[in-house]
C-alpha positions in Angstrom: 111.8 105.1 100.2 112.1 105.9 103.9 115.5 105.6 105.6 116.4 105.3 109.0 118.8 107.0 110.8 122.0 105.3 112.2 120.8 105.7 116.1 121.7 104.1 119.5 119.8 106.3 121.5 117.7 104.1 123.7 114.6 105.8 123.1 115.1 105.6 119.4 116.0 102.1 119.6 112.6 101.5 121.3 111.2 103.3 118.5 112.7 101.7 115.5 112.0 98.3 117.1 108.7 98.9 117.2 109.2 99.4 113.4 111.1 96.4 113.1 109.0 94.3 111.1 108.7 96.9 108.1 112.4 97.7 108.3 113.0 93.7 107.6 110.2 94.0 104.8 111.7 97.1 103.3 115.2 95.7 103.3 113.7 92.0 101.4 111.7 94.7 99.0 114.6 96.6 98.0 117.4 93.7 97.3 115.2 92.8 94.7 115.0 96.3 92.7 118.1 96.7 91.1 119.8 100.1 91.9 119.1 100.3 95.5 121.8 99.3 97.5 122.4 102.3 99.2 118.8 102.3 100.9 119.1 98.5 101.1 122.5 99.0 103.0 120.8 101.5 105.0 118.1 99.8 106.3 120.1 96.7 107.1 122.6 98.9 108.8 119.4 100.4 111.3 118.1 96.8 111.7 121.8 95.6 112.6 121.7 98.6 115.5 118.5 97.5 116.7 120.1 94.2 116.8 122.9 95.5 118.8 121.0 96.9 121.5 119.1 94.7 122.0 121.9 91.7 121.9 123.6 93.9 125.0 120.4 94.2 126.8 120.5 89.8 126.4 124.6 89.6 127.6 123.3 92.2 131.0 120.9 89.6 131.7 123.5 87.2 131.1 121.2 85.2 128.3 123.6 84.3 125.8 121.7 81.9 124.3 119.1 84.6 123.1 122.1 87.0 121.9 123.5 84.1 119.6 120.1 82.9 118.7 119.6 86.7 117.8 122.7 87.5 116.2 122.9 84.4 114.0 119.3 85.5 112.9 120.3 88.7 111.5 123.7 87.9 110.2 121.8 85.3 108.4 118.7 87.7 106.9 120.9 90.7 106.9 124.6 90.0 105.7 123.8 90.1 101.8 126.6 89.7 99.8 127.7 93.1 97.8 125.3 95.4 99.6 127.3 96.3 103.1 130.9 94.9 102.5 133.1 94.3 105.4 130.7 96.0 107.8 132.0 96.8 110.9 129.0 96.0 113.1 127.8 92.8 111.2 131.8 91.5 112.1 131.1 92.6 116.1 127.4 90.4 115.5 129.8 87.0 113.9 132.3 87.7 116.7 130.0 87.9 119.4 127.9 85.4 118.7 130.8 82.7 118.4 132.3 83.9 121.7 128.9 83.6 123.2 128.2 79.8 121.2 131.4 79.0 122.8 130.2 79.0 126.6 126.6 77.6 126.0 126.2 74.2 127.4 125.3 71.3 125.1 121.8 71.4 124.9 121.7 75.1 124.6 124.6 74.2 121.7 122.4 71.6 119.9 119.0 74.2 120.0 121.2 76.9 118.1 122.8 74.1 115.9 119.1 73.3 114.9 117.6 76.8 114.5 120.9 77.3 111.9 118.6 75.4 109.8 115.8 77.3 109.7 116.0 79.5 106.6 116.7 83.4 106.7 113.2 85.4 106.7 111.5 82.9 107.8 108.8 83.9 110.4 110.4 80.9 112.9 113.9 83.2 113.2 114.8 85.2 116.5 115.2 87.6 114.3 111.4 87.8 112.9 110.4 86.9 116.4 111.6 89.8 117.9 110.4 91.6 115.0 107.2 90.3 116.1 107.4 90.7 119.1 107.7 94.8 119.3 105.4 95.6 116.6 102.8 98.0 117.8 99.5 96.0 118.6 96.1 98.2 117.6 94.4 98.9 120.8 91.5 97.3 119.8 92.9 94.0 119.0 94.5 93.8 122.4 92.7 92.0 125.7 92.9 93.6 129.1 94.9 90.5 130.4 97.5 90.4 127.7 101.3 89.7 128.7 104.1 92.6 128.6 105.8 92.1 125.1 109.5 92.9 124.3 108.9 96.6 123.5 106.8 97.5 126.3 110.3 95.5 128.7 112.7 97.2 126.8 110.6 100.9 127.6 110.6 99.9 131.4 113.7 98.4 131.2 113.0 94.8 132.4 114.3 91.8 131.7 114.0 91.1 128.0 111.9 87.4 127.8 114.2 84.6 126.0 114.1 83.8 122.4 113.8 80.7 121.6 
Protein backbone atom coordinates (compact mmCIF):
# COMPACT_ATOMS: atom_id res chain seq x y z
CA UNK A 1 0.00 0.00 0.00
CA UNK A 2 1.53 3.38 -0.97
CA UNK A 3 1.01 6.36 1.26
CA UNK A 4 1.25 9.84 0.61
CA UNK A 5 2.80 12.30 2.41
CA UNK A 6 0.94 15.16 4.24
CA UNK A 7 2.40 18.10 1.71
CA UNK A 8 1.44 21.68 0.75
CA UNK A 9 4.29 22.36 -1.20
CA UNK A 10 3.06 23.66 -4.49
CA UNK A 11 5.14 21.59 -6.47
CA UNK A 12 4.09 18.52 -4.61
CA UNK A 13 0.63 19.46 -4.86
CA UNK A 14 1.04 19.60 -8.68
CA UNK A 15 2.34 16.26 -8.25
CA UNK A 16 -0.09 14.43 -6.18
CA UNK A 17 -2.83 15.95 -8.30
CA UNK A 18 -1.65 14.45 -11.13
CA UNK A 19 -2.08 11.30 -9.01
CA UNK A 20 -5.40 12.18 -7.97
CA UNK A 21 -7.46 9.80 -9.61
CA UNK A 22 -5.52 6.66 -8.03
CA UNK A 23 -5.46 8.36 -4.60
CA UNK A 24 -9.51 8.47 -4.91
CA UNK A 25 -9.31 4.72 -6.12
CA UNK A 26 -6.94 3.67 -3.36
CA UNK A 27 -8.98 5.36 -0.67
CA UNK A 28 -12.60 3.49 -2.19
CA UNK A 29 -10.18 0.13 -2.33
CA UNK A 30 -9.11 0.25 1.16
CA UNK A 31 -12.62 1.24 3.08
CA UNK A 32 -13.61 -2.02 1.96
CA UNK A 33 -10.63 -4.27 3.51
CA UNK A 34 -11.16 -4.34 6.99
CA UNK A 35 -8.10 -3.26 9.04
CA UNK A 36 -7.02 -0.41 7.06
CA UNK A 37 -7.99 2.63 8.37
CA UNK A 38 -4.89 4.12 8.99
CA UNK A 39 -3.85 4.00 5.12
CA UNK A 40 -7.44 4.80 4.30
CA UNK A 41 -7.20 7.96 6.67
CA UNK A 42 -4.11 8.69 5.06
CA UNK A 43 -4.88 8.85 1.68
CA UNK A 44 -8.05 10.77 2.31
CA UNK A 45 -6.07 13.11 4.47
CA UNK A 46 -3.50 13.83 1.04
CA UNK A 47 -6.65 13.99 -1.28
CA UNK A 48 -8.22 16.51 1.35
CA UNK A 49 -4.71 18.75 0.89
CA UNK A 50 -4.96 18.54 -2.64
CA UNK A 51 -8.38 19.76 -2.16
CA UNK A 52 -7.25 22.58 -0.24
CA UNK A 53 -4.96 24.00 -2.62
CA UNK A 54 -6.60 23.85 -5.06
CA UNK A 55 -10.01 25.32 -3.35
CA UNK A 56 -7.54 28.58 -2.52
CA UNK A 57 -6.30 28.78 -5.92
CA UNK A 58 -10.62 28.94 -6.79
CA UNK A 59 -11.32 31.81 -3.76
CA UNK A 60 -7.86 33.96 -5.56
CA UNK A 61 -9.65 33.88 -8.71
CA UNK A 62 -12.64 34.72 -6.75
CA UNK A 63 -14.67 31.49 -8.24
CA UNK A 64 -16.58 30.41 -5.31
CA UNK A 65 -18.81 28.50 -7.03
CA UNK A 66 -16.04 26.04 -8.09
CA UNK A 67 -14.50 25.98 -4.39
CA UNK A 68 -18.11 24.90 -2.99
CA UNK A 69 -18.76 22.71 -5.96
CA UNK A 70 -15.21 21.22 -5.03
CA UNK A 71 -15.37 21.05 -1.43
CA UNK A 72 -18.89 19.61 -1.18
CA UNK A 73 -17.44 16.89 -3.66
CA UNK A 74 -14.87 15.75 -1.36
CA UNK A 75 -16.47 16.14 1.93
CA UNK A 76 -19.08 14.00 0.36
CA UNK A 77 -16.50 11.00 -1.17
CA UNK A 78 -14.05 11.66 1.49
CA UNK A 79 -15.67 12.32 5.12
CA UNK A 80 -16.22 8.45 5.96
CA UNK A 81 -17.55 7.98 9.16
CA UNK A 82 -14.93 6.29 11.76
CA UNK A 83 -11.98 6.61 9.58
CA UNK A 84 -10.69 10.39 10.15
CA UNK A 85 -12.80 11.61 13.22
CA UNK A 86 -13.18 15.27 13.86
CA UNK A 87 -10.56 16.12 11.22
CA UNK A 88 -9.42 19.37 11.26
CA UNK A 89 -9.10 20.09 7.60
CA UNK A 90 -12.42 18.28 6.44
CA UNK A 91 -14.20 21.05 9.24
CA UNK A 92 -12.10 24.11 7.35
CA UNK A 93 -13.69 22.23 3.74
CA UNK A 94 -17.69 22.28 5.62
CA UNK A 95 -16.87 25.77 6.87
CA UNK A 96 -15.68 27.14 3.79
CA UNK A 97 -17.87 25.86 1.59
CA UNK A 98 -21.06 27.19 3.53
CA UNK A 99 -19.46 30.59 3.83
CA UNK A 100 -18.83 30.53 0.20
CA UNK A 101 -22.72 28.83 -0.65
CA UNK A 102 -23.75 31.81 1.34
CA UNK A 103 -22.65 34.62 -1.26
CA UNK A 104 -23.50 32.69 -4.51
CA UNK A 105 -26.35 34.17 -6.29
CA UNK A 106 -29.45 32.01 -6.96
CA UNK A 107 -28.76 30.34 -9.98
CA UNK A 108 -25.25 29.55 -8.86
CA UNK A 109 -27.32 28.39 -5.43
CA UNK A 110 -29.80 26.13 -7.39
CA UNK A 111 -26.63 24.40 -9.65
CA UNK A 112 -24.89 23.42 -6.29
CA UNK A 113 -28.34 22.48 -4.73
CA UNK A 114 -28.57 20.00 -7.80
CA UNK A 115 -25.10 18.57 -8.05
CA UNK A 116 -25.72 17.66 -4.01
CA UNK A 117 -27.59 14.98 -5.66
CA UNK A 118 -25.31 13.44 -7.61
CA UNK A 119 -23.88 10.49 -5.59
CA UNK A 120 -20.26 10.49 -4.01
CA UNK A 121 -17.75 8.76 -6.52
CA UNK A 122 -19.59 9.23 -9.13
CA UNK A 123 -17.50 10.25 -12.23
CA UNK A 124 -20.11 13.50 -12.58
CA UNK A 125 -18.59 15.04 -9.05
CA UNK A 126 -16.06 18.15 -9.06
CA UNK A 127 -14.32 16.05 -7.22
CA UNK A 128 -13.76 13.20 -9.94
CA UNK A 129 -13.64 15.98 -12.47
CA UNK A 130 -10.74 17.44 -11.29
CA UNK A 131 -9.45 14.13 -10.69
CA UNK A 132 -9.88 13.85 -14.31
CA UNK A 133 -8.80 16.57 -15.20
CA UNK A 134 -4.94 16.47 -13.91
CA UNK A 135 -4.36 12.86 -14.67
CA UNK A 136 -1.23 12.52 -16.78
CA UNK A 137 -2.36 12.04 -20.54
CA UNK A 138 0.17 9.43 -22.50
CA UNK A 139 1.79 11.48 -25.10
CA UNK A 140 0.65 9.45 -27.65
CA UNK A 141 -3.03 9.72 -26.97
CA UNK A 142 -2.73 13.50 -26.99
CA UNK A 143 -3.43 15.80 -30.37
CA UNK A 144 -1.14 18.73 -31.17
CA UNK A 145 -4.25 21.10 -30.76
CA UNK A 146 -5.44 19.87 -27.39
CA UNK A 147 -6.57 22.54 -24.59
CA UNK A 148 -4.36 23.38 -21.43
CA UNK A 149 -5.93 21.05 -18.63
CA UNK A 150 -6.05 21.91 -14.81
CA UNK A 151 -2.53 20.43 -14.09
CA UNK A 152 -0.63 21.95 -16.84
CA UNK A 153 -2.74 25.81 -15.24
CA UNK A 154 -1.93 24.97 -11.87
CA UNK A 155 2.13 24.42 -13.09
CA UNK A 156 2.08 27.87 -14.86
CA UNK A 157 -0.06 29.25 -12.48
CA UNK A 158 -3.05 30.42 -14.48
CA UNK A 159 -6.35 30.67 -13.90
CA UNK A 160 -7.80 27.40 -12.85
CA UNK A 161 -10.92 26.64 -15.56
CA UNK A 162 -14.47 26.42 -13.63
CA UNK A 163 -15.98 23.25 -12.36
CA UNK A 164 -19.05 22.83 -13.17
Amino acid sequence: VARYPHTSHVADIAILAGQLSALLDQVAALLVVPGHNSEAAAAIQTACNIVVAVGDRYRQQQDLLSLVLLYESAQAELDVPGVLGRDATMQRLQRQAADAFSVLDKAQANLVMSRRKIPPGSPNTALRQLARDCAEELGVYTTTRRRINRLEQWNKRLPLTPLR
